[in-house]
MMTF fields as JSON, N, C-alpha, C and O atoms, coordinates in Angstrom:
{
  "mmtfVersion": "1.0.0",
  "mmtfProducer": "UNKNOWN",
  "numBonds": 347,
  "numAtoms": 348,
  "numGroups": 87,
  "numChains": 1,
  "numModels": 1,
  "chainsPerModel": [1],
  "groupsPerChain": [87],
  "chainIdList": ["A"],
  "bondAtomList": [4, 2, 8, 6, 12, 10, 16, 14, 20, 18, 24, 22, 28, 26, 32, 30, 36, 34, 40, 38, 44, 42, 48, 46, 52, 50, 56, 54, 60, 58, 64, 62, 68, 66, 72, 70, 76, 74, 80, 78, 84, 82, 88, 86, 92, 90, 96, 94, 100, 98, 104, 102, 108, 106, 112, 110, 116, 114, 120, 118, 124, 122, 128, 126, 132, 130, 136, 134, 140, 138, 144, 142, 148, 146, 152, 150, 156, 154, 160, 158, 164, 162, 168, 166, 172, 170, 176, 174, 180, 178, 184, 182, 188, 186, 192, 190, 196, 194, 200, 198, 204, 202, 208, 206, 212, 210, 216, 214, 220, 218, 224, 222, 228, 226, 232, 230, 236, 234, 240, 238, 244, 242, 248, 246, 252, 250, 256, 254, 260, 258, 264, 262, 268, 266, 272, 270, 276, 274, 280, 278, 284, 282, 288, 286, 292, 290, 296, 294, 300, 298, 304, 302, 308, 306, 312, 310, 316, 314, 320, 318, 324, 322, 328, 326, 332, 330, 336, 334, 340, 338, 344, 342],
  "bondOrderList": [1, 1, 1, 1, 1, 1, 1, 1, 1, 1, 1, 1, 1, 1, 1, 1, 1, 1, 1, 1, 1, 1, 1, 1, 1, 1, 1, 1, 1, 1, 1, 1, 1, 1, 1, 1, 1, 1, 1, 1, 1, 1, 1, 1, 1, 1, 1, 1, 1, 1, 1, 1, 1, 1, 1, 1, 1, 1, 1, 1, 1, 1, 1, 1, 1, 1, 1, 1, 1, 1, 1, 1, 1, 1, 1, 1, 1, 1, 1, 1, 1, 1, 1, 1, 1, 1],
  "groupList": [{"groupName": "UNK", "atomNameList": ["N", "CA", "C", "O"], "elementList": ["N", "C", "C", "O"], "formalChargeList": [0, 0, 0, 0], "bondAtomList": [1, 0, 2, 1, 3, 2], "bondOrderList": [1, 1, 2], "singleLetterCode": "X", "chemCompType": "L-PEPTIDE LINKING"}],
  "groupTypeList": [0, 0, 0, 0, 0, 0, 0, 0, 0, 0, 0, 0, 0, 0, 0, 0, 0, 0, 0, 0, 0, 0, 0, 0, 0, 0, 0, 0, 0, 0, 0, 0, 0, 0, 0, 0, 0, 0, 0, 0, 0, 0, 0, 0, 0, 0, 0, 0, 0, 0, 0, 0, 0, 0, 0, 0, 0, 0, 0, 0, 0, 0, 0, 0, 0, 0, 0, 0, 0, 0, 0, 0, 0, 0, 0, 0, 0, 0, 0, 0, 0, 0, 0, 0, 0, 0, 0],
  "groupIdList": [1, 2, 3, 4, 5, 6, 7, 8, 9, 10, 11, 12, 13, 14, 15, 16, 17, 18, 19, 20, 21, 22, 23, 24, 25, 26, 27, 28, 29, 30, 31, 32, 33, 34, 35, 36, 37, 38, 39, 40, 41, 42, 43, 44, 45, 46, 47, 48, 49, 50, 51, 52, 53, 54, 55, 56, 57, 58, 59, 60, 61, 62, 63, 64, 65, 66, 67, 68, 69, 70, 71, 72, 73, 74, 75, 76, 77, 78, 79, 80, 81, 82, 83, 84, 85, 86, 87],
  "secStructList": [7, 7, 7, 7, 7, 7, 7, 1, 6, 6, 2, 2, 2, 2, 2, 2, 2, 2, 1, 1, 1, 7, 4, 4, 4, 1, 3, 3, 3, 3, 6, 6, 6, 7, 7, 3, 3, 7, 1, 6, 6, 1, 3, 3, 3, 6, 6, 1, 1, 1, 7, 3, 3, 3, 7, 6, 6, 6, 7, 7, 3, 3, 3, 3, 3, 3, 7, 7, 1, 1, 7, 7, 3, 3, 3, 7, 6, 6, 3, 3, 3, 3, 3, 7, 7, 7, 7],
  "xCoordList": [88.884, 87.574, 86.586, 86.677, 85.583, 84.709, 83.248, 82.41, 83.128, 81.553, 80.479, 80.48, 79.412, 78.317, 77.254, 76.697, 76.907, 76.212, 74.989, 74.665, 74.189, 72.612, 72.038, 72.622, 70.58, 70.031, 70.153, 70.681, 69.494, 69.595, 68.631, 68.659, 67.954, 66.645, 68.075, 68.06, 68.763, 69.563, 70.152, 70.365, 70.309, 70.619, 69.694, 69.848, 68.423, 67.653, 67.678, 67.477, 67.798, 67.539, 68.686, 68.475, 70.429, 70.784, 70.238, 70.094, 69.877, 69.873, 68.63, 68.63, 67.392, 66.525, 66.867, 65.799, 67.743, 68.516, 68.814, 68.59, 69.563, 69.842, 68.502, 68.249, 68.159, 66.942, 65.743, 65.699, 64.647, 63.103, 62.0, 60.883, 62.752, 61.697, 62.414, 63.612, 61.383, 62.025, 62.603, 61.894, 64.048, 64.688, 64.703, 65.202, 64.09, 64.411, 63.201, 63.341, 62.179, 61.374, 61.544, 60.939, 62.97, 63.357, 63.771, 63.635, 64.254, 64.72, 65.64, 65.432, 66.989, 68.048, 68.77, 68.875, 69.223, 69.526, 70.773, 71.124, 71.699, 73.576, 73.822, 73.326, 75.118, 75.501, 76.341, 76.877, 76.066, 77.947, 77.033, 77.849, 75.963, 75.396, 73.811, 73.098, 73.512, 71.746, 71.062, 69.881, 71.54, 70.117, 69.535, 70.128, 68.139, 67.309, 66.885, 66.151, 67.151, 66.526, 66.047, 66.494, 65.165, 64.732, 65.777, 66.757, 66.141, 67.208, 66.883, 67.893, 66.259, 65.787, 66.762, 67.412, 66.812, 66.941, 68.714, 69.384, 69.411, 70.374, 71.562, 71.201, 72.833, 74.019, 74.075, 74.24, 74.001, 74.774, 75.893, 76.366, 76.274, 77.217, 78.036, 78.745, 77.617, 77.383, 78.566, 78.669, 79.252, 81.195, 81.88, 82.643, 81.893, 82.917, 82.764, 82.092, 83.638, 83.465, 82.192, 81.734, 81.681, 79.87, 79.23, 79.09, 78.958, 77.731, 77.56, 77.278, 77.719, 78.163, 76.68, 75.86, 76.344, 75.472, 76.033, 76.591, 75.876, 76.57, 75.629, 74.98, 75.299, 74.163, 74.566, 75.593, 73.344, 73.305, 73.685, 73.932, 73.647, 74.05, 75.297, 75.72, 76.021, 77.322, 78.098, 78.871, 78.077, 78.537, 79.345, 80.13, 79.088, 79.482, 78.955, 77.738, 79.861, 79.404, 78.144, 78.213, 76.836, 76.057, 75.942, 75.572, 76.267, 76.11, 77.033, 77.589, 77.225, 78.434, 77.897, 77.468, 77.986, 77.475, 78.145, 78.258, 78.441, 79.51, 78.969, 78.506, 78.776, 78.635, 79.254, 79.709, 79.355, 80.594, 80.145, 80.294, 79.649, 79.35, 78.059, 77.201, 78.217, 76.758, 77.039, 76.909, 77.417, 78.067, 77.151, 76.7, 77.042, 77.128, 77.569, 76.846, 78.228, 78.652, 77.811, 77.541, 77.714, 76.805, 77.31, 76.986, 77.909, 78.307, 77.448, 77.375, 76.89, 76.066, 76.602, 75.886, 77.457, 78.337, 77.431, 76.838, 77.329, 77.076, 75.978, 75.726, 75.298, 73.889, 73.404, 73.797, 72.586, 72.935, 71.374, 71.198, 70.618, 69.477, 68.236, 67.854, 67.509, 66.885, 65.797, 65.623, 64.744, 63.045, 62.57, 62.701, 62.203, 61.211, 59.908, 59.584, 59.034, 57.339, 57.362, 57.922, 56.291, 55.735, 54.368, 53.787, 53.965, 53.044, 52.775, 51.92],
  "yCoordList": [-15.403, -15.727, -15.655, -14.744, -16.656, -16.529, -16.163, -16.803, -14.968, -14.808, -15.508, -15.912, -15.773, -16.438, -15.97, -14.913, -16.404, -15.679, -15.15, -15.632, -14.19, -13.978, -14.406, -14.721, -14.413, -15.142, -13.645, -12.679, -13.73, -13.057, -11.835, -10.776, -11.926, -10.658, -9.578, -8.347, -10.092, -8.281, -7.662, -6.461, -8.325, -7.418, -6.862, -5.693, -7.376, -6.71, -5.428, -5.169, -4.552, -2.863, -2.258, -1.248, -2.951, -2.509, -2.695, -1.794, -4.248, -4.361, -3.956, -4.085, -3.448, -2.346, -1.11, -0.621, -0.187, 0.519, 0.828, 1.831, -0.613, -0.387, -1.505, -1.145, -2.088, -2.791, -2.15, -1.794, -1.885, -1.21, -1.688, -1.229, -3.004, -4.044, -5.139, -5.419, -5.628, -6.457, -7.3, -8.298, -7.538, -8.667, -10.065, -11.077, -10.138, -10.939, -11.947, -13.135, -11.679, -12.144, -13.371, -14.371, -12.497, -13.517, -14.927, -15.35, -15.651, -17.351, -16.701, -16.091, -17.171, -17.332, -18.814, -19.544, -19.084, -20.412, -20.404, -19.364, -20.853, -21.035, -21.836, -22.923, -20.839, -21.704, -23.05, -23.737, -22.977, -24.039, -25.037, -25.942, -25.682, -26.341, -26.519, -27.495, -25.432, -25.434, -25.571, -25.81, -25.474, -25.035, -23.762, -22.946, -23.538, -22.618, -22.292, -23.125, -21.295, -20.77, -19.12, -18.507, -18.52, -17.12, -16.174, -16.825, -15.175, -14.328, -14.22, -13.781, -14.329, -14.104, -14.871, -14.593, -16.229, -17.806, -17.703, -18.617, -16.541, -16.987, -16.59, -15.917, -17.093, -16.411, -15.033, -14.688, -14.23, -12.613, -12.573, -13.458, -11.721, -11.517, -9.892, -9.587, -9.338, -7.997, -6.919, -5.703, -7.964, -6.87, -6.602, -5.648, -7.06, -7.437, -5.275, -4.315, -5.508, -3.969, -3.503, -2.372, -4.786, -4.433, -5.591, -6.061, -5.873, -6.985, -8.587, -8.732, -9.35, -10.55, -11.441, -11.109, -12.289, -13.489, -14.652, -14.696, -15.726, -17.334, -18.245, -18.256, -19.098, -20.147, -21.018, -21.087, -21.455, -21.996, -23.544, -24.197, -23.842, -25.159, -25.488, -26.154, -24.948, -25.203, -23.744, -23.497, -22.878, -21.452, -20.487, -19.624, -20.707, -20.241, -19.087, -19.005, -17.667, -16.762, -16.776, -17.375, -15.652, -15.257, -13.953, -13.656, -13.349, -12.105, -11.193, -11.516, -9.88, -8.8, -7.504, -7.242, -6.626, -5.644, -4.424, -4.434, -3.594, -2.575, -1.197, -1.054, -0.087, 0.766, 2.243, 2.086, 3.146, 4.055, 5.602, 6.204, 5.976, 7.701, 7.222, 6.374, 8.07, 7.852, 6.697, 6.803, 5.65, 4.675, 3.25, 3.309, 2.4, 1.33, -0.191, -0.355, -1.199, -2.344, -3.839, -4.352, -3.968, -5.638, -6.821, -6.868, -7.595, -8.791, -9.903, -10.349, -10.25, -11.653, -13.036, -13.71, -13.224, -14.393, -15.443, -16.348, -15.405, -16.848, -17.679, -18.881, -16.469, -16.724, -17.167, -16.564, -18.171, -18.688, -17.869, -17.34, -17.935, -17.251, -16.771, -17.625, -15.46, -15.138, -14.981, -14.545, -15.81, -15.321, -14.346, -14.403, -13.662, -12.695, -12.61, -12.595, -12.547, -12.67, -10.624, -9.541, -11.314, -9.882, -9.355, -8.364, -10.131, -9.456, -9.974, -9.421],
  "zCoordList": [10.183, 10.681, 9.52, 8.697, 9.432, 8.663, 8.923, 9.557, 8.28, 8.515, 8.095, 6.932, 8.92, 8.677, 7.377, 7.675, 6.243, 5.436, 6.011, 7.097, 5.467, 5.518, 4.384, 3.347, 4.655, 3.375, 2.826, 3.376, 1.549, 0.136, 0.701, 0.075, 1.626, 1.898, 2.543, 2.502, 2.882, 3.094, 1.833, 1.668, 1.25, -0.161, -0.419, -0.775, -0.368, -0.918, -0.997, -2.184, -0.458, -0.665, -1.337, -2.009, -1.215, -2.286, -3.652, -4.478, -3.851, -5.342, -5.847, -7.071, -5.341, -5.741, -5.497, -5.131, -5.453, -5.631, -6.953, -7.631, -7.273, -8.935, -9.89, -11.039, -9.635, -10.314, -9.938, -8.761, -10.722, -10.646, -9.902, -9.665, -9.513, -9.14, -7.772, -7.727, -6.754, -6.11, -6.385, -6.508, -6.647, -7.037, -6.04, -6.532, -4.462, -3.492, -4.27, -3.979, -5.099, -5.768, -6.928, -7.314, -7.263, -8.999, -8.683, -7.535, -9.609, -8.963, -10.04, -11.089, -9.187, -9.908, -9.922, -8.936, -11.187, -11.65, -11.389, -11.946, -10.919, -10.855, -11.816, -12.114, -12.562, -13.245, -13.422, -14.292, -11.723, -11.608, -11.134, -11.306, -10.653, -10.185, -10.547, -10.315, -11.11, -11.944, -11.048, -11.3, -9.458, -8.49, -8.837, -9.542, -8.253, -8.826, -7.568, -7.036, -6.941, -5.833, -6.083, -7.053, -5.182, -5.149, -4.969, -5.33, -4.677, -4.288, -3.034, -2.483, -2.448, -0.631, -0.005, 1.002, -0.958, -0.503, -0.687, -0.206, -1.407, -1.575, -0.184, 0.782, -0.317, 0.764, 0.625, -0.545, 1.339, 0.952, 1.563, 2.276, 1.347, 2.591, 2.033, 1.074, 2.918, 3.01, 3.724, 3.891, 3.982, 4.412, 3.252, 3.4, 2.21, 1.367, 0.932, 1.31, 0.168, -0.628, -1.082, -1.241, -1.272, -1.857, -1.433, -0.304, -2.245, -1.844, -2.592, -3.781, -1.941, -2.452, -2.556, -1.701, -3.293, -3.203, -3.73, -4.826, -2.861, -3.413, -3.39, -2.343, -4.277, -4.517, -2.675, -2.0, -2.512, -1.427, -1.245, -0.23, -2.417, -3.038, -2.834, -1.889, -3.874, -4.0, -3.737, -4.663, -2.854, -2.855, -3.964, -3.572, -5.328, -5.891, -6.037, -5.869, -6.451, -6.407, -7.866, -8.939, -7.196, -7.972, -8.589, -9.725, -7.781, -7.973, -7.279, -6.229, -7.946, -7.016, -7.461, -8.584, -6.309, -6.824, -5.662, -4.436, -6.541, -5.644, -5.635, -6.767, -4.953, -5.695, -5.167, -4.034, -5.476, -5.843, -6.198, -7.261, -5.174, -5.638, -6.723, -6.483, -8.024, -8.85, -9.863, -11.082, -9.236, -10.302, -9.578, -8.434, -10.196, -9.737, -10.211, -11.193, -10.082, -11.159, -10.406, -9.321, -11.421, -11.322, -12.093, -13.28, -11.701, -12.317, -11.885, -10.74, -12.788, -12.675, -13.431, -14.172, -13.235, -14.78, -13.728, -14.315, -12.682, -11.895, -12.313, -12.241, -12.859, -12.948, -14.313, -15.312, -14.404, -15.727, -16.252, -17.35, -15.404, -15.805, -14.881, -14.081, -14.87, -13.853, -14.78, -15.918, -13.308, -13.687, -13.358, -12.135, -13.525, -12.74, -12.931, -14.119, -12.142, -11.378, -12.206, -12.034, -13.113, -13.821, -13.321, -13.763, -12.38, -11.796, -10.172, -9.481]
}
């Protein structure tokens, strides 16, 4: 069975967790397709072991992020490049 994604706003509170700042804010660029959407805007999907985001475009993964007692891991390869709103 396949689960239905959520947009990118349920990650949100993990990934300020480990980032200082609202990330549902940034535009992230994919690298497999060069759409540019917000992180709000992206797939989550939130069963996996941690926490998944896939461009909405072409679902490639964006982002992964797991985390583990006082540890946490972030892989972003998807992402070819993030903006972030400095004020």
């Amino acid at each position: 069975m396949t689960t239905a994604p959520l947009d990118g706003n349920a990650a949100a509170g993990a990934l300020t967790d480990v980032f200082a700042f609202d990330v549902s804010m940034a535009t992230a660029t994919c690298v497999t397709c060069g759409d540019a959407r917000s992180v709000a805007e992206l797939h989550a999907y939130m069963r996996a072991p941690g926490t998944v985001l896939r461009c909405a475009t072409c679902e490639n993964v964006l982002l992964r992020l797991v985390r583990s007692g006082d540890r946490a891991w972030v892989d972003l390869t998807g992402i070819r490049v993030m903006q972030i709103p400095m004020s």
